[in-house]
C-alpha positions as CSV (number, residue, x, y, z in Angstrom):
1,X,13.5,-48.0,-50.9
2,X,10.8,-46.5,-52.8
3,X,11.8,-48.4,-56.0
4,X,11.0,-51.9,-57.2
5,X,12.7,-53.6,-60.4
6,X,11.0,-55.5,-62.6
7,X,11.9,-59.0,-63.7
8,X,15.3,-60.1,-63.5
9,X,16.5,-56.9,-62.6
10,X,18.5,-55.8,-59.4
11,X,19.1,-52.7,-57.8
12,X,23.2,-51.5,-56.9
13,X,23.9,-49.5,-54.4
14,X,27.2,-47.5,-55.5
15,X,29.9,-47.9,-52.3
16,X,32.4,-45.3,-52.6
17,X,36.0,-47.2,-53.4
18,X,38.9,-44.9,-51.6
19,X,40.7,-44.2,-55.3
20,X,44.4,-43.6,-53.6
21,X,47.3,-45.9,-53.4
22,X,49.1,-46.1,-50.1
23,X,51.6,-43.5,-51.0
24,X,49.1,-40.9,-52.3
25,X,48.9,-41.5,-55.8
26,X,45.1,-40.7,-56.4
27,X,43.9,-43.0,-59.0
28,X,41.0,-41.9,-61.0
29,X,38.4,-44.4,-61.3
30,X,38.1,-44.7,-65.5
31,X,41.9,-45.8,-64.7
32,X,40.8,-48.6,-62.9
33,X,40.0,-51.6,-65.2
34,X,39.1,-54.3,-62.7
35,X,35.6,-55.6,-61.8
36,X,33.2,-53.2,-59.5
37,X,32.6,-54.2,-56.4
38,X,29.2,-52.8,-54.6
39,X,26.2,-54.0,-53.0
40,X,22.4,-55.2,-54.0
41,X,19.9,-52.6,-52.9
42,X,17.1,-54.5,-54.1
43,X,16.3,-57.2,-56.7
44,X,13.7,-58.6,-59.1
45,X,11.0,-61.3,-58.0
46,X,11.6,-63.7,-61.0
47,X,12.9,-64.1,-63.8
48,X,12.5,-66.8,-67.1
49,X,15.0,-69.4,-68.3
50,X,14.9,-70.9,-71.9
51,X,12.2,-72.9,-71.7
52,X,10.3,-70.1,-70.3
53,X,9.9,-71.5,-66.9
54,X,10.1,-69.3,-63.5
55,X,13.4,-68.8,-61.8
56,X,13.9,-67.0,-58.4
57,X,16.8,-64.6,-58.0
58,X,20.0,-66.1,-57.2
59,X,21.6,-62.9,-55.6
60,X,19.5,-61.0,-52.5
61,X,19.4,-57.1,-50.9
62,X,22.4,-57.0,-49.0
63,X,24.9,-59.3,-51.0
64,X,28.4,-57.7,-52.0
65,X,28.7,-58.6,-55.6
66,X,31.4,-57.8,-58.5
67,X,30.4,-56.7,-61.9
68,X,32.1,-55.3,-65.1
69,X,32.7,-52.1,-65.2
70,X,30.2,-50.9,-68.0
71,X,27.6,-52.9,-66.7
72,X,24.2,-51.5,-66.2
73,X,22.3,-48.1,-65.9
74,X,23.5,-45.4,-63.9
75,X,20.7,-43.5,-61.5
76,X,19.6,-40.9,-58.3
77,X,17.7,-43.1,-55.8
78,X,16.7,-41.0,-52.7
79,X,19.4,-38.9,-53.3
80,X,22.1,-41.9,-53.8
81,X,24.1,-43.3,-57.1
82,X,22.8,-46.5,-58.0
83,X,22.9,-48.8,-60.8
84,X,19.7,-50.9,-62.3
85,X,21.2,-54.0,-64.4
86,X,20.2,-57.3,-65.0
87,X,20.4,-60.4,-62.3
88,X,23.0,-61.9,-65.3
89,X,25.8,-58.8,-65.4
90,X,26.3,-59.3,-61.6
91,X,29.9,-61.7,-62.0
92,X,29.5,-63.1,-58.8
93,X,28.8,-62.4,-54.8
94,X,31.6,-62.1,-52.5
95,X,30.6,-64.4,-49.7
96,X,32.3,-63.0,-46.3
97,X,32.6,-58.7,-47.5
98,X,34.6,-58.2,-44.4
99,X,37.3,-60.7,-45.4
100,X,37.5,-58.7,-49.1
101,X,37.5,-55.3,-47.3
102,X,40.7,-56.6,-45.3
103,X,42.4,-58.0,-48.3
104,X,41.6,-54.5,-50.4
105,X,43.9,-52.5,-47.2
106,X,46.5,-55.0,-46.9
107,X,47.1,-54.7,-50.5
């Protein structure tokens, strides 16, 4: 990627969520209230606490992570959706994606 953020920001990579229940019912996605789920293009080099002091990213490229919905800026990237938003609007990293991707279809 040709795109670096600054700071404590990261980079999302928008992964397309099948919007359609098991029986067909398509479901549009401003229905759809729960967290985002999508993956870290790229992220920040630092960013400062309180006091001021250097802190290194806690998320990296390539994490699956869950955010609020209106969370961040929406942008083209080579041609792809992605979202810029701070390292602090990311609710947390989904540790094994393949185990959430099962759970998602069995559901």
């Amino acid at each position: 990627m040709k795109f670096r953020p600054l700071h404590d920001r990261v980079v999302v990579k928008r992964v397309e969520e099948k919007g359609q229940t098991e029986s067909g019912i398509i479901i549009p996605a401003t229905a759809n209230g729960k967290p985002i789920e999508d993956e870290i293009a790229a992220v920040g080099p630092v960013a400062r606490d309180e006091k001021r002091t250097l802190v290194p990213p806690e998320v990296k490229k390539g994490d699956r992570v869950l955010f609020r919905k209106w969370s961040g800026s929406e942008t083209k990237l080579e041609g792809e959706d992605h979202l810029i938003m701070k390292e602090s609007d990311v609710l947390g990293v989904i540790e094994d994606p393949e185990i959430a991707i099962a759970k998602k279809k069995a559901a």
